[in-house]
C-alpha positions in Angstrom: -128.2 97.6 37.2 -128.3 100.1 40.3 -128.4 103.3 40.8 -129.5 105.8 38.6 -128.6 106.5 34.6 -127.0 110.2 34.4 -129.5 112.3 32.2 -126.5 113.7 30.2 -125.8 109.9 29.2 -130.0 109.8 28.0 -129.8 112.6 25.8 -126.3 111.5 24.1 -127.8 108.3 23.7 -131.0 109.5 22.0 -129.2 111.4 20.1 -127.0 108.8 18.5 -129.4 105.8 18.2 -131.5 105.5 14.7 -135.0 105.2 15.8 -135.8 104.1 12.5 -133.1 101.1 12.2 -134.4 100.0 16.2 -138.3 99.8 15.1 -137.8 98.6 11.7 -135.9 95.3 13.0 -138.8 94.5 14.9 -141.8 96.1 12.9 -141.6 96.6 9.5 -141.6 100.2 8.1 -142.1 101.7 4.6 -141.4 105.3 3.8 -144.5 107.7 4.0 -143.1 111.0 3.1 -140.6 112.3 5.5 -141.8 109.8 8.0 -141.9 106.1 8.0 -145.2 103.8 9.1 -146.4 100.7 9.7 -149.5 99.1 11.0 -149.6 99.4 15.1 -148.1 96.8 17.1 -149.8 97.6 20.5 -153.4 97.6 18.6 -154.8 96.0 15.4 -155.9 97.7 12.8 -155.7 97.5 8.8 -154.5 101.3 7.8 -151.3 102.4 9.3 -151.4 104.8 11.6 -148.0 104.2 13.3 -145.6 106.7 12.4 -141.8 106.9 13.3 -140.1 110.2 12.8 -136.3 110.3 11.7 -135.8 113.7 12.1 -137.6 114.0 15.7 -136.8 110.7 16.3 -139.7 109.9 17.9 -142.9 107.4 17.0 -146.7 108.0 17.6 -150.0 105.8 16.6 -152.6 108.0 15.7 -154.9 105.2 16.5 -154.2 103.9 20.2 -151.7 107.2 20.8 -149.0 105.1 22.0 -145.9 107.7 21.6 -142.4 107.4 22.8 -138.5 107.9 21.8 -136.6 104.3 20.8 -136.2 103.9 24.7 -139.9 103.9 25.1 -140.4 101.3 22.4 -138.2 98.8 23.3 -139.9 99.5 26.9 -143.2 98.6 25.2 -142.4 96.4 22.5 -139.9 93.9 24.0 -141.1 94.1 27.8 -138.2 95.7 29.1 -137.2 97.5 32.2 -136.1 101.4 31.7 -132.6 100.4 32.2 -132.7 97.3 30.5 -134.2 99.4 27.8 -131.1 102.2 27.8 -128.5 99.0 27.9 -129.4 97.1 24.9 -129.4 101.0 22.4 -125.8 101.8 24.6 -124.8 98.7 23.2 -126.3 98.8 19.5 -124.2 102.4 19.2 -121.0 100.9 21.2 -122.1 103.0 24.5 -121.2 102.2 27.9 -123.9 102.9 30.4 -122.6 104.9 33.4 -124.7 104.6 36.4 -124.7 107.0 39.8 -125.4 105.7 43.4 -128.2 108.3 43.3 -129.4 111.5 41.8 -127.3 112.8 38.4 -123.2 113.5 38.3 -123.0 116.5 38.6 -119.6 116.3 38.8 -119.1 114.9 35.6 -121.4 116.7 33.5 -119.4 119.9 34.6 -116.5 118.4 33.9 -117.7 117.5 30.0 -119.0 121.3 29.9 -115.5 122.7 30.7 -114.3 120.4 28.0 -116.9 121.8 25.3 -116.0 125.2 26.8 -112.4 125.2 26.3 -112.6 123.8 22.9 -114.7 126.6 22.1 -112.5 128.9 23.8 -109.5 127.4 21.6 -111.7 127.7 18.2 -112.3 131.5 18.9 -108.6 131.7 20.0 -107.9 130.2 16.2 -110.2 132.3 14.2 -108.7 135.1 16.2 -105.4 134.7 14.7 -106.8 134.1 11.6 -107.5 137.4 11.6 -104.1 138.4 12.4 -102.3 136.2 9.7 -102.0 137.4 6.7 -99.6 134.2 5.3 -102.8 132.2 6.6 -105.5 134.7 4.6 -102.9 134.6 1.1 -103.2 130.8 1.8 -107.1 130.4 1.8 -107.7 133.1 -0.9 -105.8 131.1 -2.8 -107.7 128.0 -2.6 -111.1 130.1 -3.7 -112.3 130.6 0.0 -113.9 133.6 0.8 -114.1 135.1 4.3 -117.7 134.5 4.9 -117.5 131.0 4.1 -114.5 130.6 6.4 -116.4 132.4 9.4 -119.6 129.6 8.3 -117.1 126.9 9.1 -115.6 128.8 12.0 -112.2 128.2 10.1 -109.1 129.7 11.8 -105.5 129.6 12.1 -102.7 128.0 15.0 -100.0 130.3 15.4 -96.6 128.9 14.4 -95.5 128.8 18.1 -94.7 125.7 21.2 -97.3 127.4 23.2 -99.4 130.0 22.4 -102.6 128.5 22.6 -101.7 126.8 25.6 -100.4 130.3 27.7 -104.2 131.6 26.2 -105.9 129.3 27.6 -104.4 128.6 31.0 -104.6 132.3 31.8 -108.4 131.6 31.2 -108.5 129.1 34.0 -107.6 125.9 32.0 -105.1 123.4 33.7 -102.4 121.7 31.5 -103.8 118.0 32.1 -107.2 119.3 31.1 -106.0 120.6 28.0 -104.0 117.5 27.2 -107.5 115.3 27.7 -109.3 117.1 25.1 -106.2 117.0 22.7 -105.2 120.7 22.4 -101.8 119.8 24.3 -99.3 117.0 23.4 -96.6 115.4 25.5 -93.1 114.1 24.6 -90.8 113.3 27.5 -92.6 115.0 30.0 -92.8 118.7 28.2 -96.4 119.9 27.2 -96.2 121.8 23.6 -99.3 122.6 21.6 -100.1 119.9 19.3 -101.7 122.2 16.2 -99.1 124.8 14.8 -99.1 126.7 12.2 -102.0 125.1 10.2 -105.6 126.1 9.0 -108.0 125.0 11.6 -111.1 123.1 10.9 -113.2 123.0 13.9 -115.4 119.6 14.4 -119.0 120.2 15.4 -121.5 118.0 17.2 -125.0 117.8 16.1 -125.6 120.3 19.0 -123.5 123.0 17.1 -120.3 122.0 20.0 -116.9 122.0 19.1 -115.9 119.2 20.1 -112.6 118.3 17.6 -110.3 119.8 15.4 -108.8 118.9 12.0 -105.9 121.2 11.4 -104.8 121.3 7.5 -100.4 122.4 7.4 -99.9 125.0 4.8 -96.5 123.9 3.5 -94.2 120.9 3.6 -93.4 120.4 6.9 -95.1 117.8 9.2 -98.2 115.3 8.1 -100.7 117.0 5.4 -104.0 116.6 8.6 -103.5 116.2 11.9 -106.3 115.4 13.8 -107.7 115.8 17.5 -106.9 112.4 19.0 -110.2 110.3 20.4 -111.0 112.1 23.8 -113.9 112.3 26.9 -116.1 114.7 24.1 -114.6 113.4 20.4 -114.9 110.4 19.4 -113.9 110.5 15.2 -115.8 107.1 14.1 -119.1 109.2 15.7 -119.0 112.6 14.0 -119.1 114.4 10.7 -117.7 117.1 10.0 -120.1 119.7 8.1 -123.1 117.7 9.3 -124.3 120.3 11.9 -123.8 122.8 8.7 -125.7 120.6 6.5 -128.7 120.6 9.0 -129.2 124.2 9.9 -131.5 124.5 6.4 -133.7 121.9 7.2 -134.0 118.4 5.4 -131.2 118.3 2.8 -132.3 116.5 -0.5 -129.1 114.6 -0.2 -126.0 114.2 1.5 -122.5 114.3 -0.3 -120.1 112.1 1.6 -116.7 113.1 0.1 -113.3 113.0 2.2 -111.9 115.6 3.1 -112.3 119.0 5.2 -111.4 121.1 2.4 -113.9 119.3 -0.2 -117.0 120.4 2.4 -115.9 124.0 2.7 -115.1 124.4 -1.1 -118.4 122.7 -2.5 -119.9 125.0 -0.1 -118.0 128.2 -1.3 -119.5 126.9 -5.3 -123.3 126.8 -3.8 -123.2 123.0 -3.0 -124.6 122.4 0.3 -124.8 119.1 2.4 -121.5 117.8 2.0 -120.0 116.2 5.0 -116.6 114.3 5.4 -115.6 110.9 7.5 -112.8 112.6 9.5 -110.2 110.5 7.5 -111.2 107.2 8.7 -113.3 104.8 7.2 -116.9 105.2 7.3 -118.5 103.6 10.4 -121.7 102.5 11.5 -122.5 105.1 13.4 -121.4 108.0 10.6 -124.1 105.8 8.5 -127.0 106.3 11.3 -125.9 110.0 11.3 -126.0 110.3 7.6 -129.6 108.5 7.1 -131.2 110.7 10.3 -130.2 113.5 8.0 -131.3 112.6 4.8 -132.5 109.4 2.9 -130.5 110.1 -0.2 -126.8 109.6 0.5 -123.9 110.1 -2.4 -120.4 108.6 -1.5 -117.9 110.5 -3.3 -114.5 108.6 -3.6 -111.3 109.3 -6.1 -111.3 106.8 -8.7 -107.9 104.8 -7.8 -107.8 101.7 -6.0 -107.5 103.1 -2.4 -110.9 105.1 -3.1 -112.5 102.0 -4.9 -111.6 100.0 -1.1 -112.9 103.0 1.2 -116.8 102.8 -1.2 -116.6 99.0 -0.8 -116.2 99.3 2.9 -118.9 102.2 2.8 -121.3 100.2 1.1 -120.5 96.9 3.4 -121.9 99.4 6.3 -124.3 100.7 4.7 -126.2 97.5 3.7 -127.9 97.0 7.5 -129.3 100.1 7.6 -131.0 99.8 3.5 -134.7 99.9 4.1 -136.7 100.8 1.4 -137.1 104.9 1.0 -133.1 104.7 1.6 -131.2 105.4 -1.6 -127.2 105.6 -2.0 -125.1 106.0 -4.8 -121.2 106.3 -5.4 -119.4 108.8 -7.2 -116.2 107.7 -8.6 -114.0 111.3 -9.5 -111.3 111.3 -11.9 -108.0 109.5 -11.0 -105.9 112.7 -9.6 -109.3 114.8 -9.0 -111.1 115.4 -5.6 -114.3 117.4 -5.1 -112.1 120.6 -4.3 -110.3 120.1 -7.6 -113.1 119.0 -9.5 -115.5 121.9 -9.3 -112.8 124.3 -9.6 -111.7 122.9 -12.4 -115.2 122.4 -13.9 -118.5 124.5 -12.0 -121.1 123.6 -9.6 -123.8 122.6 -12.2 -120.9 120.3 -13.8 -120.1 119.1 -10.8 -123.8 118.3 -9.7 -124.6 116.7 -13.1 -122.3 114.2 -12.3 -123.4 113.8 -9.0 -126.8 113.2 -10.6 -125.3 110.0 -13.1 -123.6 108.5 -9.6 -124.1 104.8 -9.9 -126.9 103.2 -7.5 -125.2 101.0 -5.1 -127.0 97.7 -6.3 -125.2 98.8 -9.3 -121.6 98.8 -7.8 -122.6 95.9 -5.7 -123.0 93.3 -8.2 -120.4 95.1 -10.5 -117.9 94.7 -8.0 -119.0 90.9 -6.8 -118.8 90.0 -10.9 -114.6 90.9 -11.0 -113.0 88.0 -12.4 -115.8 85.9 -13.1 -117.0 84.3 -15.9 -120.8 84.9 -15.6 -121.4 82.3 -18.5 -120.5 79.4 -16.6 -122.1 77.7 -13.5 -118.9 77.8 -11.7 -118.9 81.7 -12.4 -122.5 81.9 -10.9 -121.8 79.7 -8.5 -119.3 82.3 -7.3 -121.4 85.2 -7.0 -124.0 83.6 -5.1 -120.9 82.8 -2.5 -119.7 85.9 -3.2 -123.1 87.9 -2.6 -125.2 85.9 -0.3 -123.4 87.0 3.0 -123.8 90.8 2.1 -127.7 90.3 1.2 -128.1 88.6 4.2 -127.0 91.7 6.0 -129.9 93.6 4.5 -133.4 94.5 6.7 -136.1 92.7 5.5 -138.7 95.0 2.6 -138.8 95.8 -0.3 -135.1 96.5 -1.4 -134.1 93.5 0.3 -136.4 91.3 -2.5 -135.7 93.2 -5.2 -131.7 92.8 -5.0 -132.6 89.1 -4.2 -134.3 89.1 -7.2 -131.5 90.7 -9.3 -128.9 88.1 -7.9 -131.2 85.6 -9.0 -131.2 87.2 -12.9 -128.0 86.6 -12.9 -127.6 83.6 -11.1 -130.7 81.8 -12.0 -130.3 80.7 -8.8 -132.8 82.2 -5.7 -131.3 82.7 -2.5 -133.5 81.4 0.5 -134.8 84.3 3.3 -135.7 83.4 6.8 -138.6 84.7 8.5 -137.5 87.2 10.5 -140.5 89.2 11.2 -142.2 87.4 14.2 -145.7 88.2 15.4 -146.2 89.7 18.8 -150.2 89.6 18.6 -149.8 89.4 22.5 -148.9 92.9 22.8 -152.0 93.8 20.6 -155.2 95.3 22.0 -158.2 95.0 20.1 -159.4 98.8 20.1 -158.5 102.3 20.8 -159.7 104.5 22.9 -157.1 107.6 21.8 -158.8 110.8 21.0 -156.9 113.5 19.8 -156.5 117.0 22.2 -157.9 120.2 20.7 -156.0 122.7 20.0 -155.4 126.1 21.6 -153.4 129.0 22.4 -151.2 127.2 24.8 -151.0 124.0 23.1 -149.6 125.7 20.1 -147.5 127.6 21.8 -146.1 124.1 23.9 -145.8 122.4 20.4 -143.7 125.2 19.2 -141.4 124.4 22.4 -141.1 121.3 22.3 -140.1 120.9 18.6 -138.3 124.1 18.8 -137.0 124.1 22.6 -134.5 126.9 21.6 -137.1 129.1 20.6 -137.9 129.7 24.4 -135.0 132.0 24.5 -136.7 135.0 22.6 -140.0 134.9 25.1 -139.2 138.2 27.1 -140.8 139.2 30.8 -143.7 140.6 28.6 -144.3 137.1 27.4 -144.5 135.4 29.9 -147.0 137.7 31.9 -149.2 137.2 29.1 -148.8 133.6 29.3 -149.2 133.7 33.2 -152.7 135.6 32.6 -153.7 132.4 30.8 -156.1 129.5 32.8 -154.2 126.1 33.4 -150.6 127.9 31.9 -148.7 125.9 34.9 -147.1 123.2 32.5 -146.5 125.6 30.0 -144.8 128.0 32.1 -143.4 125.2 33.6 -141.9 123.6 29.6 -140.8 127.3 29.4 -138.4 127.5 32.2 -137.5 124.1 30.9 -136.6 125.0 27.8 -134.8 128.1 28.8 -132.8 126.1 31.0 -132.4 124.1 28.3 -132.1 125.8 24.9 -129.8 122.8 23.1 -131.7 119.6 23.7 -133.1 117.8 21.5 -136.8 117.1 21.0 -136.9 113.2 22.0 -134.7 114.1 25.3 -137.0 116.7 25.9 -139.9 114.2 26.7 -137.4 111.2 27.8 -136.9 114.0 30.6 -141.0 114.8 31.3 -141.4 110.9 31.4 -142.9 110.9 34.5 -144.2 114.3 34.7 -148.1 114.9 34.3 -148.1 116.8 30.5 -146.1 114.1 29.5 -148.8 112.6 27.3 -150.3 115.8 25.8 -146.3 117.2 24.9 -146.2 113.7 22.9 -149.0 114.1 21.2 -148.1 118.0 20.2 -144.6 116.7 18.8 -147.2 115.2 16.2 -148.0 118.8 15.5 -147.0 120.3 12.3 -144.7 124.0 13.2 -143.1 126.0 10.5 -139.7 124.3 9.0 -137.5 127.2 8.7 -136.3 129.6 11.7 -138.1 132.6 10.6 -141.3 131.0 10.1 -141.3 129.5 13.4 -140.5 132.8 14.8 -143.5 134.6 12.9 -145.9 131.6 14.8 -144.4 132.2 17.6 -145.2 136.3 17.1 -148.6 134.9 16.2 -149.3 133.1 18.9 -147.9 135.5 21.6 -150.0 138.3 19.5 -153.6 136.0 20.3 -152.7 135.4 23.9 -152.2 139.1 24.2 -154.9 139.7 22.4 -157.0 137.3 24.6 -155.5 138.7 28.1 -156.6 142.6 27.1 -160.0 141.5 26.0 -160.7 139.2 29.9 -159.6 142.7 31.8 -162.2 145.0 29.3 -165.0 142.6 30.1 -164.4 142.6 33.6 -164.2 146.5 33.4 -167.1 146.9 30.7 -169.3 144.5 33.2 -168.3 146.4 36.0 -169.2 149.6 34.3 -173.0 148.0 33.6 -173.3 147.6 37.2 -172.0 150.1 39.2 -170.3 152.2 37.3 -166.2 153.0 37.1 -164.0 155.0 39.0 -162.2 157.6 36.7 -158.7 155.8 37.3 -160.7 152.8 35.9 -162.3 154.7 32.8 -158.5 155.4 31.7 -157.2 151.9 32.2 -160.6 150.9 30.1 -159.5 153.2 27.2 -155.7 152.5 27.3 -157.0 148.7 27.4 -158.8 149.0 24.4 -156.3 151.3 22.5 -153.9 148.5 23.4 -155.7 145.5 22.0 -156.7 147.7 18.7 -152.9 147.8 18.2 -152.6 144.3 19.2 -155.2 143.3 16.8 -153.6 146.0 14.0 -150.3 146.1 14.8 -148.2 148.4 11.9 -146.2 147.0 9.0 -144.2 149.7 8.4 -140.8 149.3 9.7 -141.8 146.1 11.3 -138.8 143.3 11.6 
C-alpha cells in the first residue's frame, strides 16, 4: 500500500473499532472493573497486569509497559506493518482505507469540515425557527417536552417552505451541489427543493458532539411519519446513535436503553431517564453494537411487543452474540402491544417504567425461549432440533466464560454437549522472559500532561498566564509542546492523540500517563487542573524569591529589587491562600 494514510482517516478509525472485541479474539480478557485484563502476551508472568481500556480505548502492561491503541497491538501481536495494521481494523468496521501520494489531504479534510459546518449551520438555522413557530412549540408541549430538554437535543423546526433553508445557507457561502451531498437538498427533474419541511428536527450527533444527520419527525398527516438524512460523505445511519453523544457527556452510564425511536430518547430523558439511544430506524448493526458496548457493558433492547418488534430483538441479539464476552450483559424489554417508551412512561412514571426495565429478560433467556418455538422438548427429535437450531448462534460467541456457560445450558436441555474448538493459540514466540518497565514519577508537569491527554479539551481554558507559568518550568518543551497540540486540537480523542505522537520522543511517557487516574466529571477535572496550575505557580514565585533572598545574602538588593521581593512573596502567600469567598 503506498503513499501515506490521511490522519483524519486514523482518528475516525480509532474511533470506530472496539479495542476490546480486536484483543479479546486473540488474547483472552475478563472484566476487571471498568477495564478488562489478561496475562501479558509480550512477557510471561502469572498475575495479570495487562489492561485494555474500553473507554480510552487503549491497552498498557504494567509489567513490561508495552502500551498502544488496537493499531499498535495488532502491530505487536500479529507482526504487522503500520498499514497492514490500519487495513485489517478498516476492514473489521467496513472502512476503506484512503491513501495520499504524500503528506495528508488537505483538501479533503476541508472539504468534510465544510460538511460538518454546514450541517451545523442548518441545525442552528432549525432551532432558530423553532423559536419562531409557535404551531411547532403547541406541537412539542403537547407531547410533555419542555424547552430545556429540546435545547439538550438541539431540537428545532423546518419551515414549511421549498427553500428556505437552502436561500439561508447559500447566502452563507454554501453551493447547491454541496448541500445536496450532505442531504439538506433533494432533486426531482433537475429542480433543487429542501428535503425537510415543516417537521420537528432531530439533529444526529457523532461521538465528537458533530452534527452530522438529521431525523425530521412531520407534525400532521401529510408525507411519511420520519424522514431521514440519506447516507452521505459524514452520515452514515448503520454507524451512529442518536442520543449516544448525550448519553456520554455524564460519564459511564450504568446501562444503555436501546429503544427506537427519536422521540422515545428525548421523552425518557424529559421523565429523568438518561442513556437512551435509538438505531436511526434501521436494524441494529454491528457497528451500533461496538458503539453501544464502548459506552457501557449493560445494554437493554427495548422493542414493542408485536411480531415486527419480536424480529428487530432477534436480529439485535443475532449481532450482538460476537461481541458477548464475559462482563457484557444484555437484556430485552418487550412493551405492551400498542405501547412505546414515549407512551409507556407517560402513561405510567419513570420509576414504573425503570422497574420494568429492571425484570427485562436476560438474552440467554430469549435465546433459548425463542430456539424452543414449536418444539417438543420431550422428544429426541425436539432436542435434536434445538441443537441445529442453536449450535450456529453459539458458535458465533468469543470464547470465556459466557460462551461455557450457555453451552452448558444448551446441554441441560439437550443432554447433548456441543463440541468447541481451540481457538486460543499460543504465541509464546512473542513472549520475553522479564521486564525491565519501571514506572515514571510523578510531578507537576506529568500531572498536568495526564490531565491533557485524557482530557485534550481541557487545554482550551490554559490562558497566556498559564502558560508562562508552565514555560518557567525545567524540561516543559513536550508539555508546552502537548499544549499547543491540544489547543489545536480540542476534539480528539485520547487514543488518536498518541496514534499522532507515535513517533515523537514523549510518546512513551504520554502512554504511560493515560494509565493515570484524573477526576471523571468536568468540574473535578477543572479543580485539578486549578490545582495543578496553583503548584506550578506556586513553584515559579518561590525559584525567583530564592534567587532574590540569595542575592540579598550576598551583596545586597537594589531597592527596585526589594519591591519585586515583597510583591513576590505577597503573590505566592495569595497563591498558597487564595480566598474562598466568591470564588467560582
Amino acid at each position: 500500500m503506498a503513499g501515506r494514510i490521511p490522519e483524519s482517516f486514523i482518528d475516525d478509525l480509532l474511533e470506530r473499532v472496539d479495542i476490546v472485541q480486536t484483543i479479546h479474539q486473540r488474547v483472552p480478557l475478563k472484566p476487571a472493573g471498568r477495564e478488562y485484563q489478561a496475562c501479558c502476551p509480550f512477557h510471561d508472568e502469572k498475575t495479570p497486569s495487562f489492561t485494555v481500556s474500553p473507554q480510552k480505548q487503549f491497552y498498557h502492561c504494567f509489567g513490561c509497559g508495552k502500551h498502544g491503541s488496537a493499531i499498535g497491538f495488532l502491530m505487536e501481536y500479529d507482526g504487522l506493518a503500520f498499514t497492514d495494521a490500519v487495513a485489517e481494523l478498516a476492514q473489521s468496521v467496513g472502512m476503506q482505507v484512503p491513501v495520499t501520494a504524500g503528506s495528508n489531504d488537505p483538501e479533503r479534510t476541508d472539504r468534510l469540515e465544510q460538511m460538518f459546518n454546514r450541517m451545523q449551520e442548518a441545525a442552528s438555522f432549525f432551532q432558530l425557527n423553532l423559536k419562531r413557530h409557535e404551531p411547532a412549540q403547541n406541537y412539542l408541549r403537547g407531547r410533555g417536552l419542555t424547552g430545556e430538554i429540546c435545547a439538550r437535543f438541539k431540537m428545532g423546526y423546518a419551515p414549511d417552505a421549498w427553500q428556505s433553508l437552502s436561500d439561508h445557507l447559500t447566502a452563507q457561502g454554501a453551493t447547491q451541489q454541496q448541500l445536496l451531498e450532505i442531504g439538506l437538498l433533494a432533486e426531482n427533474e433537475g429542480r433543487m427543493y429542501d428535503k425537510f419541511r415543516d417537521r420537528i428536527m432531530f439533529p444526529i450527533l457523532d461521538r465528537r458532539g458533530r452534527v452530522c444527520g438529521f431525523g425530521g419527525r412531520a407534525m400532521g398527516e401529510r408525507g411519511p411519519k420520519y424522514l431521514n438524512s440519506p447516507e452521505t460523505p459524514v452520515f452514515h445511519k448503520g454507524r451512529e446513535l442518536y442520543g449516544l453523544y448525550q448519553a456520554r457527556q455524564g460519564g459511564k452510564p450504568d446501562q444503555l436503553l436501546l429503544v427506537e425511536g427519536y422521540m422515545d430518547v428525548v421523552a425518557l430523558s424529559q421523565f429523568g431517564i438518561e442513556g437512551a439511544v435509538a438505531a436511526l430506524g434501521t436494524a441494529t448493526t454491528e457497528h451500533q453494537v461496538r458503539l453501544l458496548f464502548q459506552t457501557s457493558d449493560n445494554i437493554v433492547c427495548c422493542f414493542d411487543g408485536d411480531r415486527a418488534g419480536l424480529q428487530a430483538a432477534w436480529k439485535a441479539l443475532q449481532v450482538m452474540l460476537p461481541q458477548l464476552i464475559a462482563g457484557r450483559q444484555v437484556r430485552f424489554l418487550f412493551l405492551p402491544q400498542g405501547e412505546d417508551p414515549d407512551s409507556l412512561v407517560r402513561k405510567t412514571s419513570a420509576e414504573a417504567f425503570l422497574e420494568q426495565v429492571r425484570q427485562a429478560e436476560p438474552l440467554s433467556s430469549f435465546l433459548f425461549r425463542h430456539l424452543q418455538e414449536g418444539l417438543d422438548m420431550q422428544s429426541a427429535e425436539g432436542r435434536a432440533s434445538l441443537v441445529a437450531r442453536a449450535g450456529p448462534l453459539l458458535a458465533k460467541l468469543p470464547a470465556g466464560a459466557y460462551h461455557d456457560l450457555l453451552h452448558d445450558e444448551l446441554e441441560n436441555l439437550t443432554r447433548h454437549r456441543l463440541q468447541s474448538g481451540d481457538i486460543n493459540v499460543e504465541k509464546a514466540s512473542r513472549r520475553s522472559p522479564t521486564s525491565q518497565y519501571r514506572p515514571v514519577g510523578k510531578t507537576l508537569l506529568r500531572q498536568l500532561a495526564a490531565l491533557l491527554v485524557q482530557r485534550p479539551e481541557l487545554a482550551q481554558q490554559l490562558d497566556r498566564q498559564a502558560i508562562e507559568i508552565v514555560q518557567s518550568q525545567k524540561n516543559a518543551a513536550a508539555v508546552l509542546e502537548l499544549i499547543d497540540f491540544c489547543q489545536q486540537s480540542p476534539q480528539i480523542s485520547t487514543v488518536a492523540l498518541l496514534e499522532r505522537w507515535r513517533e515523537h520522543a514523549a510518546a512513551g511517557l504520554l502512554a504511560e500517563l493515560v494509565t493515570w487516574q484524573v477526576p471523571e466529571t468536568d468540574s473535578g477535572q477543572q479543580q485539578e487542573l486549578a490545582h495543578v496550575l496553583q503548584r506550578l505557580h506556586a513553584e515559579q514565585l518561590s525559584a525567583r524569591i530564592d534567587l532574590l533572598t540569595t542575592a540579598q545574602q550576598q551583596t545586597g538588593l537594589s531597592e527596585e529589587q526589594k519591591l519585586e521581593l515583597r510583591e513576590l512573596l505577597a503573590a505566592k502567600q495569595q497563591v498558597q491562600n487564595p480566598p474562598t469567598s466568591g470564588s467560582a
